[in-house]
N, C-alpha and C positions, 0 to 999 in steps of 0.2 A: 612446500606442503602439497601433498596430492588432493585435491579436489575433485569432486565425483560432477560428471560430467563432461569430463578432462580427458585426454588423453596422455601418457606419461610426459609429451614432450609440449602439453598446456596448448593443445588445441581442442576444439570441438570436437567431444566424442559421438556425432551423428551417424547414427545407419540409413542406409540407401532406404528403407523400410520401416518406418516408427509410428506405432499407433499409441498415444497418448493412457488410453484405458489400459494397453498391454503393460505399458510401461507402468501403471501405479499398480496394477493387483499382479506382479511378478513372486511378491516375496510367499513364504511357508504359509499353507491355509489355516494351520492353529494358530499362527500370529496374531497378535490383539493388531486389528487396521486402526480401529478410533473408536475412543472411550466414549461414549452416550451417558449426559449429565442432565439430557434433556426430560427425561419423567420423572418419577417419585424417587427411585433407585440408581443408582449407578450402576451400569451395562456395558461389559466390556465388549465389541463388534470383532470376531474374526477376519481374516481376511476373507477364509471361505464362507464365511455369509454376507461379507459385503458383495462377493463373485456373484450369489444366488439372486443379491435383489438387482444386480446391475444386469442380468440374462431374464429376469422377470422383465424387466422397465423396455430393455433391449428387444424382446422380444412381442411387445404387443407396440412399440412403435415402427418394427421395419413393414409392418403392412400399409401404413401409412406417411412413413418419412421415410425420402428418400436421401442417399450423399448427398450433402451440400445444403441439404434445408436447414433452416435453423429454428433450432426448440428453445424458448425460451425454457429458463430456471427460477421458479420465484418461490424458494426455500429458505428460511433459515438454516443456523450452522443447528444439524442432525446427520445422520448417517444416508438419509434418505435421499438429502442434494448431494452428496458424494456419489450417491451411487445415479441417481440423474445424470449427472455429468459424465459421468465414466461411459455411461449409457449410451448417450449421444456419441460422445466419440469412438466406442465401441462400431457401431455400424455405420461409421463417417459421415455422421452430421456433424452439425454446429451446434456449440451451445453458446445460449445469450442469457448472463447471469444477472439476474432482475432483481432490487432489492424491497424489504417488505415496509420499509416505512416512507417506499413513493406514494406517490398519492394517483390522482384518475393521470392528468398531465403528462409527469415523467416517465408512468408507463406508456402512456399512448407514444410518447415519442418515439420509444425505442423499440417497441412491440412493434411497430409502423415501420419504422425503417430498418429495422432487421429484416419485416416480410418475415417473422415468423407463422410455422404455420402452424404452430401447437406450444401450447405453456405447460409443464412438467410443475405442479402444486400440491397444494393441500385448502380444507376447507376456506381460513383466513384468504388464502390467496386465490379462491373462484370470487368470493367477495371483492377482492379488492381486483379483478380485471373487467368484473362485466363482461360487456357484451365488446372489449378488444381485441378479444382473439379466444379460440377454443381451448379451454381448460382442460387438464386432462389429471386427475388425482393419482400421487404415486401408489399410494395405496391400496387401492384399488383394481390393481396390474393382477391377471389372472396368474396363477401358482404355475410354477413350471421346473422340470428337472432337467429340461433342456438347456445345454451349453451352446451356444451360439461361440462360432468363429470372427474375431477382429477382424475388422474390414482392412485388405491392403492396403494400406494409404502410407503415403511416404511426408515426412519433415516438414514439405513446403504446403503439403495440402493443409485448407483451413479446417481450424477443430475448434478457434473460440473466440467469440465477438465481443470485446468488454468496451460498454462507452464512459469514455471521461465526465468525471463529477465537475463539468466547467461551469464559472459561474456567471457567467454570459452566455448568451446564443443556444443554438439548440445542440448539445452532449454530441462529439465526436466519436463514432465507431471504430476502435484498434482490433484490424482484425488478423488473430493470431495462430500460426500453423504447429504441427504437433511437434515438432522441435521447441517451444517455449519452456514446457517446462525443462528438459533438458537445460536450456539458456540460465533459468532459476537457480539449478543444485548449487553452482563454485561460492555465487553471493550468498545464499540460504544458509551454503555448511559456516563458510568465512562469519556471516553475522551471530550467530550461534555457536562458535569456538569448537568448530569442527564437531557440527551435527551429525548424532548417530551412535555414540557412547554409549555404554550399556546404562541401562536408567533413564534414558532421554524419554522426552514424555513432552510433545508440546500440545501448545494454545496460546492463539489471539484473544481480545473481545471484540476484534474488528471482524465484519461479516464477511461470509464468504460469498457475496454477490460482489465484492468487491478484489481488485488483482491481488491486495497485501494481504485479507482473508484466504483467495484461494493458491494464489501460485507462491505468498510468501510463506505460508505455512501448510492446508491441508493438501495438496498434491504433491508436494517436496515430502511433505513428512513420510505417503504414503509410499512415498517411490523409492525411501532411503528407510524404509522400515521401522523408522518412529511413531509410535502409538501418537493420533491426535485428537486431543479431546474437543469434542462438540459440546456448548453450553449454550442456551440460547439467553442472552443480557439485552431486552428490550431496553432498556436503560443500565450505562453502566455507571456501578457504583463500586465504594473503594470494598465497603465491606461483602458485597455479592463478588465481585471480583479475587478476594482472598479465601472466600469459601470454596469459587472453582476451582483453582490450586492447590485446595488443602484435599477436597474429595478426589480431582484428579490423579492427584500423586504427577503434578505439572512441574517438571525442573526445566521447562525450555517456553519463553513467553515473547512474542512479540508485541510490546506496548506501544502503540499510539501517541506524541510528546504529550498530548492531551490527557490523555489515562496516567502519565507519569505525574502531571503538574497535580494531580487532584490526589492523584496515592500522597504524594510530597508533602501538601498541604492538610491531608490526614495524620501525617507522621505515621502513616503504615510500613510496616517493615514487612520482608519475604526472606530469611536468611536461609530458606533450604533448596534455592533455584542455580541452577548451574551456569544458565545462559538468561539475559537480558537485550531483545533488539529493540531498536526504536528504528524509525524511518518518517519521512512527511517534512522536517520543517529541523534543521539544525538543534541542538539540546543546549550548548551553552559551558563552560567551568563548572558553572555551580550545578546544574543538573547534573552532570557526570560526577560530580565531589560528591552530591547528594543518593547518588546511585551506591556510590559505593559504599555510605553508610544504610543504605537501607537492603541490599540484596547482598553485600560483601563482595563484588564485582564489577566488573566494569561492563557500563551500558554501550553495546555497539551498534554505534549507528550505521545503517545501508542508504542507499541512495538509487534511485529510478524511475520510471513514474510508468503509466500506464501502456505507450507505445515502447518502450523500452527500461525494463525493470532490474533492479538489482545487479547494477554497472560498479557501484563502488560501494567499499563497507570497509570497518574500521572490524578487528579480530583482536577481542585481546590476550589471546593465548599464542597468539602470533610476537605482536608489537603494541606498543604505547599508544593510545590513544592521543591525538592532537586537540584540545578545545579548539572549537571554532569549526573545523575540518568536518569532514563527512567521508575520513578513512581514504584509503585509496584504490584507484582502482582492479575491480576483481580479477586476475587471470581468466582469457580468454575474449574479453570485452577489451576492445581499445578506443579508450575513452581522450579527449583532448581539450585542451580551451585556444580558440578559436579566434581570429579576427572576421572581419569584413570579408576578407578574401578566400577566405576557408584555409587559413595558412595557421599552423601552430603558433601561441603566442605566449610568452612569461610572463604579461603583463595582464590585467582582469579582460574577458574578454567572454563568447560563449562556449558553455559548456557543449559538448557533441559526442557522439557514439558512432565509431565508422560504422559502416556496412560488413555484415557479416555474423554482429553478434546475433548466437543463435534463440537470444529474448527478442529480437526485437521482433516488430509487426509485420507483416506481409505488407499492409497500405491500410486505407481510410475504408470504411463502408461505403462505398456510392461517395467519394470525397477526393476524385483525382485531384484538382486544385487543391486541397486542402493537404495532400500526400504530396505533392510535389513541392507548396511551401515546407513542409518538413524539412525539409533535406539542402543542402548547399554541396552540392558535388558530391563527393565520398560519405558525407557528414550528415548525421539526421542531428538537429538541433533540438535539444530538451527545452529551449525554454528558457533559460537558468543562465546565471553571469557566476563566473566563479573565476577561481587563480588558483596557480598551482602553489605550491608551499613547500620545499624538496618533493618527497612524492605522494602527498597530502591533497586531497581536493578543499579550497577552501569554499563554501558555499557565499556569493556576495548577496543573492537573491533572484527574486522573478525578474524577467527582462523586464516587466512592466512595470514591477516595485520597485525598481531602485531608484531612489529619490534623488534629485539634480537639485543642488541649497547654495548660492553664491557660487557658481563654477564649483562644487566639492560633489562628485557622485558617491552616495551615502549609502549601504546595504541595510534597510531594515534588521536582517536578522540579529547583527551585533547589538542593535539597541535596545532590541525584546530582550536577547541573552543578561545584558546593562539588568536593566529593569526586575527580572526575574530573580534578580540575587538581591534583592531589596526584600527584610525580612516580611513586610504586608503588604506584599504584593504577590497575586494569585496567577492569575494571565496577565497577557500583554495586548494589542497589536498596533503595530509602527507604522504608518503608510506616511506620504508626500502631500501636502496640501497649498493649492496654488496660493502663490502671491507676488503681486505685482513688483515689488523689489526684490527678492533672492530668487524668481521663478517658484519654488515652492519652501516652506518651511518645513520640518518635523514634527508632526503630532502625534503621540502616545495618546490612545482608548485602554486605559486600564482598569481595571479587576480588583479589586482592595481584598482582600481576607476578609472573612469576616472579622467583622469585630474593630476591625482597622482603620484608623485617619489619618494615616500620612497625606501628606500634602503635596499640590503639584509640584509647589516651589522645592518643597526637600527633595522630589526625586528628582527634580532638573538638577538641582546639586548634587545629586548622588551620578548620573550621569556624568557631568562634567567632572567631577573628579576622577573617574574610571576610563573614559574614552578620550576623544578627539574635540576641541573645544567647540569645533564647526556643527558636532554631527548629534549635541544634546538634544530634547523634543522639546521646541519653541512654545508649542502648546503640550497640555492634560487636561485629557478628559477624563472623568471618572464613568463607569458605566455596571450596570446589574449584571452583563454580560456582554460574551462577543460573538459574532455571527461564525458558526462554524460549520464545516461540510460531516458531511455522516463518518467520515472518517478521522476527523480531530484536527484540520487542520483551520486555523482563522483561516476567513475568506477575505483577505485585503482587500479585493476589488469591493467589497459593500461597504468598507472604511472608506475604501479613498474616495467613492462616491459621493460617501457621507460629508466628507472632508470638502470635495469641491463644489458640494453644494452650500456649504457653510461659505465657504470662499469667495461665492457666486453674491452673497446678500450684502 
């Protein structure tokens, strides 16, 4: 299959010369760029008026921002932070994509060590900086009919600082050169069954201060000519979320496993979507079983994370999905599982991305030690334990989550998948909890349906009929909820915390 970004013989199709902005406002200026759901009405954005507002924005910050500075982004998804960002990269600055449900803290941290010197907003977002750093409202950008020319800038130069939603320590800067989105297109088209067919129309609910909002969906779409609609979902829900899709005329969705477990448990269907991706956190049989009664298709999942994104995905206009798997790897990325020695291995091991893929990061923000652990020779290390499966990535879990029970190393994800296929059961999450004779047990924090009393003892039974006898959750707990990141994924580390303080008494 030809994949755009490719070259015909499945290399990196980079130019000595590539500027990011050029690259997403290339296509016809009566083209719809992205649909605006965000006021009373539905507004379709051309491209030549997203062109207008990106030489507005562009042009009343080159007297002040110089190459290489970086302007913060603190937008929701509207046309107005697309055209922010295009902006900045327009006259080769950085942009540093802020989101709007931080609080004073999580700004100051990365407002701070970006060293930004200007925040690109709207009213909400001068309130929410203070006195951090100088606001500058998009709106506000004097009118202009002037066309401003794209700054030279080549592949490696940097164009975008994203920091990781870590949930320890203080948020790691990936900082990213105008080759990334480029790196996006092969997994973008693969996840979405060869994005770009007539009728395609995407949208996430996941924000675009975040890499899945912007490089998995609105700058792929922009760059491959798919309309993408902006909606802004301060909260997302099953029925707000159905309405976007039904005004957008949306046949191409990247869902969150979070946004999927709660449509699920709605019993909402979408029968008129083309494409289904998920990414974050494995889906399971029964989420895929359940996909394909609710959308008539199969949900493809991708795989990557924030220093290197959209490495493997599952197509299924391609090939069969695998439960369990996270598809395999994209052409162009060469992806591997790992031992100790940095040597290839069949057996679980770490997951890794050589050098060369054109997603992946330049380095750390002000984090050489931190960029130099990344890497093991050739190899930048995701993080992640996985095994191959013919040519199937299997996800085992975070290096940190995988639970050690009697000598048996145990992958949470299968156990949430377990669990999830238990008819009153809503979420899940599985973490490791110390004990002084197996080293740690198994503990499920689960989620009941409403409505719902199953009981610990049944889903431990229900486990242990389905999997491995070693690897059922010794413990359940029930809970109102689980601690999640802004983007849907459980935060294990606040379980296992929880766990080994339980463990500690």
């Amino acid at each position: 299959m030809k994949l755009p970004g490719l070259t015909a013989d499945g290399t990196w199709d980079v130019p000595a010369r590539l500027n990011m902005a050029a690259q997403c406002l290339a296509q016809p200026g009566a083209q719809t760029a992205i649909v605006d759901l965000t006021g009373t009405t539905r507004r379709d954005v051309s491209f030549a008026e997203l062109a207008r507002m990106v030489d507005r924005i562009a042009m009343s910050l080159q007297s002040t921002v110089a190459p290489g500075d970086r302007v913060g982004v603190l937008l929701s998804q509207r046309p107005w932070c697309a055209a922010a960002h295009l902006a900045i990269w327009k006259i080769g600055a950085i942009s540093v994509p802020l989101f709007k449900l931080f609080k004073h803290d999580a700004l100051a941290s990365r407002v701070g060590d970006a060293g930004c010197v200007i925040v690109l907003t709207d009213p909400e977002g001068v309130d929410l900086l203070g006195d951090l750093a100088q606001a500058r409202l998009v709106t506000d950008m004097p009118q202009t009919d002037a066309v401003l020319p794209f700054a030279d800038t080549g592949p490696e130069d940097p164009a975008v600082l994203i920091y990781t939603s870590g949930t320890t320590g203080a948020p790691k800067g990936a900082l990213h050169g105008h080759r990334v989105l480029t790196g996006h297109l092969p997994g973008v088209a693969m996840s979405h069954d060869m994005l770009g067919q007539p009728g395609d129309c995407l949208w996430t609910p996941a924000d675009w201060a975040w890499i899945g909002g912007l490089f998995d969906v609105l700058m792929p779409g922009l760059a491959l000519g798919v309309p993408v609609v902006a909606a802004r979902m301060p909260k997302f829900t099953v029925e707000g979320c159905l309405e976007v899709m039904k005004q957008g005329d949306v046949r191409n969705v990247f869902f969150p496993p979070t946004a999927l477990r709660m449509l699920r448990a709605a019993g909402a269907t979408a029968p008129g979507l083309r494409s289904v991706a998920s990414g974050g956190e494995p889906l399971g049989a029964e989420m895929l079983s359940w996909g394909r009664e609710a959308f008539g298709l199969d949900i493809n999942e991708f795989y990557g994370q924030t220093e290197c994104n959209m490495v493997a995905s599952s197509c299924g206009s391609a090939f069969d999905a695998r439960p369990g798997c996270i598809g395999k790897a994209v052409p162009g990325h060469t992806v591997e599982v790992i031992d100790e020695s940095g040597d290839s291995t069949e057996a679980e091991g770490d997951v890794a991305v050589q050098r060369g893929s054109a997603a992946m990061m330049l380095r750390y923000w002000n984090g050489p030690d931190a960029t130099a652990e990344k890497f093991r020779g050739a190899w930048m290390l995701t993080g992640d334990r996985g095994k191959w499966e013919d040519d199937f990535l299997r996800f085992v879990g975070r290096e940190d989550d995988v639970i050690t029970s009697a000598g048996y190393r145990i992958g949470p994800a299968e156990i949430e998948d377990c669990l999830l296929t238990h008819p009153e059961v809503a979420t899940c999450g599985v973490v490791g909890k110390p004990d002084a004779l197996r080293t740690e047990v198994v503990k499920a924090y689960v989620v009941r349906k409403t409505g719902a009393e199953v009981s610990g003892v049944a889903l431990q039974a229900w486990v242990q009929e389905r999997l491995a006898s070693y690897s059922y959750p010794r413990e359940i707990e029930f809970v109102d909820a689980l601690p999640m990141t802004v983007t849907g994924k459980v935060i294990r580390k606040e379980l296992k915390a929880r766990a080994a303080a339980e463990g500690a008494t």
